[in-house]
VEXDO-345318 format. One line per 3 residues: their letters; for each residue z negated, x, y negated of C-alpha. Coordinates in Angstrom, 1 decimal. Example, Ala and Ser with C-alpha at 12.3 -4.5 7.8 and 13.67 -1.06 7.14 Angstrom:
as> -7.8 12.3 4.5  -7.1 13.7 1.1
! end
This chain:
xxx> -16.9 14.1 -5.8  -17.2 11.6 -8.7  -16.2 7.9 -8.2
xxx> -12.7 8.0 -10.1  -11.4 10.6 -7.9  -12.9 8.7 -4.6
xxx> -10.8 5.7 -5.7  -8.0 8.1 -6.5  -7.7 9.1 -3.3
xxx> -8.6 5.8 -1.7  -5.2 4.2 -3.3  -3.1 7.0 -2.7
xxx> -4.0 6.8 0.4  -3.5 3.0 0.4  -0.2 3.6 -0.8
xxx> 1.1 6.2 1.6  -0.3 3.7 4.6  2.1 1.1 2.9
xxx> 4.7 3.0 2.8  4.6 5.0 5.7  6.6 2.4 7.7
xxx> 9.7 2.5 5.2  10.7 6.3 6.3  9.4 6.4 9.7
xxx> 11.3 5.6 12.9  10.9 3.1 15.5  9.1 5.6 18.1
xxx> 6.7 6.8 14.9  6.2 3.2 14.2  5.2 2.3 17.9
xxx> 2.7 5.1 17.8  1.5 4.9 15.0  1.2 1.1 15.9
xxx> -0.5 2.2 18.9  -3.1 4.4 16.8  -4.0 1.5 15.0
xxx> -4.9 -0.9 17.7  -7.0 2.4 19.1  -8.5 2.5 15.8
xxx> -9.2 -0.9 15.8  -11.3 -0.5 19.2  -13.1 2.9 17.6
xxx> -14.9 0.8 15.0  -15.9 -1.6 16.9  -17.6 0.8 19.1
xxx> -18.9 2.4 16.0  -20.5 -0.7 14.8  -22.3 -2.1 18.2
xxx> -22.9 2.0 19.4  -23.6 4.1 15.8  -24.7 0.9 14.2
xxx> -26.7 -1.4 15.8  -27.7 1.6 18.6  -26.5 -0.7 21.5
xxx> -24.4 0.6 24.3  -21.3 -1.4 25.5  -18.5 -1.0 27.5
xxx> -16.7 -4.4 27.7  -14.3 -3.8 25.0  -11.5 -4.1 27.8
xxx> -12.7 -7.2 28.8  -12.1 -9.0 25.5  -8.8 -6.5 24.7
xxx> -7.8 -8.9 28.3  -8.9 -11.9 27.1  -6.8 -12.4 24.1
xxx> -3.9 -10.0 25.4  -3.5 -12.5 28.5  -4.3 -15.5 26.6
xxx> -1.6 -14.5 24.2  0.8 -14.3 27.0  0.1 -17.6 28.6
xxx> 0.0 -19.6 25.4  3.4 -17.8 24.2  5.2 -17.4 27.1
xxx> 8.0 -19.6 27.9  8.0 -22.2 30.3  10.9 -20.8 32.3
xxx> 9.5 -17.5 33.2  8.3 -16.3 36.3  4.6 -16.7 35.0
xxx> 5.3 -20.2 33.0  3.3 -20.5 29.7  3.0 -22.9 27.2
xxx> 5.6 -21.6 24.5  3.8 -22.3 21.5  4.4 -20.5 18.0
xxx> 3.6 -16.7 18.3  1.2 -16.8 15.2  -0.3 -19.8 16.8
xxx> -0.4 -18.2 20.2  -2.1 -14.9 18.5  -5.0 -17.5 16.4
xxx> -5.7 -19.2 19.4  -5.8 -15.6 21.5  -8.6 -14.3 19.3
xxx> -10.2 -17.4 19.3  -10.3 -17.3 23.0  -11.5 -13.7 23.2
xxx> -14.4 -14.4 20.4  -15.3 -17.6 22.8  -15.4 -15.4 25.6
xxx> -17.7 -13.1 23.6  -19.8 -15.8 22.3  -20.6 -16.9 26.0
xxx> -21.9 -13.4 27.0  -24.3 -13.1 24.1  -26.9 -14.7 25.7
xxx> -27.0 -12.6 28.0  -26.1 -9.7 26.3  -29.0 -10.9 23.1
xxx> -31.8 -9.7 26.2  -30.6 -6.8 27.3  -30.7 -3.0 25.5
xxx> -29.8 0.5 26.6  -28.3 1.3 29.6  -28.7 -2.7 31.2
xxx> -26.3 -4.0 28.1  -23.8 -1.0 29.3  -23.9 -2.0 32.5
xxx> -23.5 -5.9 32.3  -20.8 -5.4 30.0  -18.9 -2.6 32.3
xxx> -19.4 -5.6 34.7  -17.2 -7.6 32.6  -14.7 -5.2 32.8
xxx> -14.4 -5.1 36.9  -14.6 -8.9 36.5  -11.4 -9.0 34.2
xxx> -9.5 -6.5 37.0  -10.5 -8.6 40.0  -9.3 -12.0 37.8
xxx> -6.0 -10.4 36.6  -5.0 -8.9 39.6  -5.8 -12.3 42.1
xxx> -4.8 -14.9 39.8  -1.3 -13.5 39.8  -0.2 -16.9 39.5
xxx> -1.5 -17.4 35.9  -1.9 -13.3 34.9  1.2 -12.0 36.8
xxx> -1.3 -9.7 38.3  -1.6 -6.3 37.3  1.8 -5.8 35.9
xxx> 1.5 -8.7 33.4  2.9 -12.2 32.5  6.1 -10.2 31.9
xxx> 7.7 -10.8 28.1  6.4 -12.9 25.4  7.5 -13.3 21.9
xxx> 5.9 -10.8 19.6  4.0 -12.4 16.7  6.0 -12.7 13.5
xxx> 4.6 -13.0 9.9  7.0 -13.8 7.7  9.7 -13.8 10.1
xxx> 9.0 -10.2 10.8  8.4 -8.6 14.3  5.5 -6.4 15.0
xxx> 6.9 -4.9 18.1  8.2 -2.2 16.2  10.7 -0.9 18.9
xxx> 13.1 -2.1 16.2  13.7 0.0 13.3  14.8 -3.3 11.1
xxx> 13.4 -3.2 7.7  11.6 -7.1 9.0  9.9 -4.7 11.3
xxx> 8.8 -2.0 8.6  7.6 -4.6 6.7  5.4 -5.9 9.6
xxx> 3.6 -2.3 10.2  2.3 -2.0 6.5  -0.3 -5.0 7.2
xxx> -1.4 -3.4 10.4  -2.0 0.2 8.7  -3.7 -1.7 6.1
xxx> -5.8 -3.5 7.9  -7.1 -0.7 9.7  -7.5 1.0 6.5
xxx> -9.6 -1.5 5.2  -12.1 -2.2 8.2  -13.1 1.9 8.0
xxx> -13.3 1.9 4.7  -15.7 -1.9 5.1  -17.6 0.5 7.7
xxx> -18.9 3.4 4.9  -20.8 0.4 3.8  -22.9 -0.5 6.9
xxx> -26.3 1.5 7.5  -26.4 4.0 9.8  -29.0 4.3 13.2
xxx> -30.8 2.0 15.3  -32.5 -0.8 14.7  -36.3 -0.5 15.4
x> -37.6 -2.9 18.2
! end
């Protein structure tokens, strides 16, 4: 297939995920939502597994991480697990932050280990994470949540997508895109292990 048609495709493509969001509805837009955050979790695997020939399970640990941070820093003060009800795009910054700190403590532990002893300290993370959130109800809300914190807006549009506003259309065209782009960033990276 010759390059013109490649990039053809690629923006058609690019267009359709851009404009997806304008003739779905709000059930569509929630899955597809959904799809995206699973997508999202696929390349990562695909980078540390296909990649870099490393085996980990912790995803769910970090996925925790931010989520709960995100809920602490944007809940409201009021609520039956109080937070700190700062800005939702502020609260979602300092989320990732917080899960890429988390990540950047286990790599020195996780920078010795290969194989199957990197799979299992990182599945160890996981059972940490559920033995955190469900006994420090009174910061996690336990295994049910923190209960309801404002979505993060950009541009003053929601990304819950429950709504089928056009401010929420608007904010599932970055989402698709950004997805988008990080598989097509991946064709780029070279393919099998790493010889040790």
């Amino acid at each position: 297939m010759s390059n013109a048609i490649r990039r053809g495709a690629t923006l058609a493509l690019l267009a359709v995920a851009i404009l997806l969001p304008f003739v779905l509805d709000g059930f569509w837009l929630q899955t597809g939502l959904f799809a995206m955050a699973a997508i999202v979790g696929a390349i990562g695997l695909t980078l540390l597994v296909g990649v870099a020939g490393q085996l980990s399970l912790g995803h769910a640990f970090f996925a925790a991480v931010g989520a709960f941070t995100y809920a602490w820093l944007a809940g409201e003060a009021d609520a039956p697990v109080p937070g700190l009800g700062l800005p939702p795009l502020l609260a979602f910054v300092l989320a990732a932050s917080a899960a890429a700190l988390a990540g950047a403590l286990f790599s020195p532990i996780a920078g010795r280990l290969r194989g199957i002893y990197l799979g299992l300290a990182t599945l160890g993370l996981v059972f940490l994470a559920r033995h955190l959130i469900v006994n420090l109800d009174g910061i996690s809300g336990g295994s049910t949540g923190a209960g309801s914190s404002p979505s993060p807006s950009l541009a003053s549009a929601s990304a819950t997508a429950i709504q089928t506003s056009l401010p929420s259309r608007v904010s599932s065209s970055p989402v698709c895109t950004a997805s988008g782009t990080c598989s097509w960033a991946l064709r780029s990276c070279p393919r099998g292990s790493p010889s040790t």
